[in-house]
C-alpha positions as MATLAB code, in Angstrom:
seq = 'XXXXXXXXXXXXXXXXXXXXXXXXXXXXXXXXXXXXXXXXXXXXXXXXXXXXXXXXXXXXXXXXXXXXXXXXXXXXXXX';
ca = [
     -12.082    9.612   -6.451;
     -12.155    8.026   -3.450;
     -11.762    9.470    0.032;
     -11.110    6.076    1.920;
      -7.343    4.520    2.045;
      -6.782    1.634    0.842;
      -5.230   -0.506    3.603;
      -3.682   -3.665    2.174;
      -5.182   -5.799    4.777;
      -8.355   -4.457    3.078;
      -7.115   -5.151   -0.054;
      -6.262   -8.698    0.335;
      -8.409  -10.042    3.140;
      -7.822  -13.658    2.738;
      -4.588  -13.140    3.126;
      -3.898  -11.212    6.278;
      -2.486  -14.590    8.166;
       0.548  -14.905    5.785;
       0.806  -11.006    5.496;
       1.721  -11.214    9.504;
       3.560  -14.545    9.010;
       5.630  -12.882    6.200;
       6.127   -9.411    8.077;
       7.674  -11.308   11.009;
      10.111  -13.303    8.954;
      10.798  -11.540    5.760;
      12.967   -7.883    6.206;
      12.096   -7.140    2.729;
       8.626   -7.513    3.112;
       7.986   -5.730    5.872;
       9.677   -3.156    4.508;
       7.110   -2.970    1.523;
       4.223   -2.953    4.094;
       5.565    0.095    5.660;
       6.389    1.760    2.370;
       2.815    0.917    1.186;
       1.550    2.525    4.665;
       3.245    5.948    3.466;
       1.910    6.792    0.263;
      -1.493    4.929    0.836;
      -1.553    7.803    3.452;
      -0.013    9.894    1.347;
      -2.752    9.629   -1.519;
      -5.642    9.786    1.501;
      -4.428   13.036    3.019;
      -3.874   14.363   -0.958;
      -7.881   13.253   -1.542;
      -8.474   14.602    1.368;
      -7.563   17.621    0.947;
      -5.105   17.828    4.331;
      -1.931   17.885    1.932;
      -3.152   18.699   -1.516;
      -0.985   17.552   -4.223;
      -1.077   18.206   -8.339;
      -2.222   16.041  -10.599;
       1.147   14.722  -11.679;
       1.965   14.082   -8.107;
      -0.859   12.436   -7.724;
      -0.684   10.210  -10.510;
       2.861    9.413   -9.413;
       1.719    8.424   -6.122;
      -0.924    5.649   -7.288;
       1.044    4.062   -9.581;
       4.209    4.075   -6.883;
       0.896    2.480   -4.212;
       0.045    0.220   -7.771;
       3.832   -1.459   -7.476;
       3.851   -2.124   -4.361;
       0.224   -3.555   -4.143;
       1.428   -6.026   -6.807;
       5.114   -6.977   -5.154;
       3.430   -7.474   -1.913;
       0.439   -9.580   -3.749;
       3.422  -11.642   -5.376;
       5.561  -12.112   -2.572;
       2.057  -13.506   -0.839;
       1.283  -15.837   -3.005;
       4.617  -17.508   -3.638;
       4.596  -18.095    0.541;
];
């Protein structure tokens, strides 16, 4: 397990220009950035130990942060 969060600007470093491009111009997107912000933080406060969480939560959690990585990768790469 892994204590650091996985920021999506970490996660896709090439692609931070069109991230910003994309949150300025596209409601929908920024909306998955800041919904990706929440349980990525979510998940690192749960490792963490600051709100601890089951394992069923937890697992719900990723795969919720797992979705969104993937729309947000999509939505990148068809800009």
């Amino acid at each position: 397990m892994s204590n650091t969060p996985h920021e999506i600007q970490d996660e896709f470093p090439e692609l931070v220009g069109k991230m910003h491009e994309l949150k300025a111009s596209d409601e929908r997107f920024a909306q998955l950035l800041e919904d990706y912000r929440e349980i990525n933080r979510g998940i690192h406060r749960a490792e963490t130990e600051v709100e601890p969480v089951g394992d069923a939560q937890m697992e719900t959690m990723r795969k919720q942060r797992m979705v969104l990585k993937d729309e947000i990768y999509g939505m990148l790469t068809k800009a």
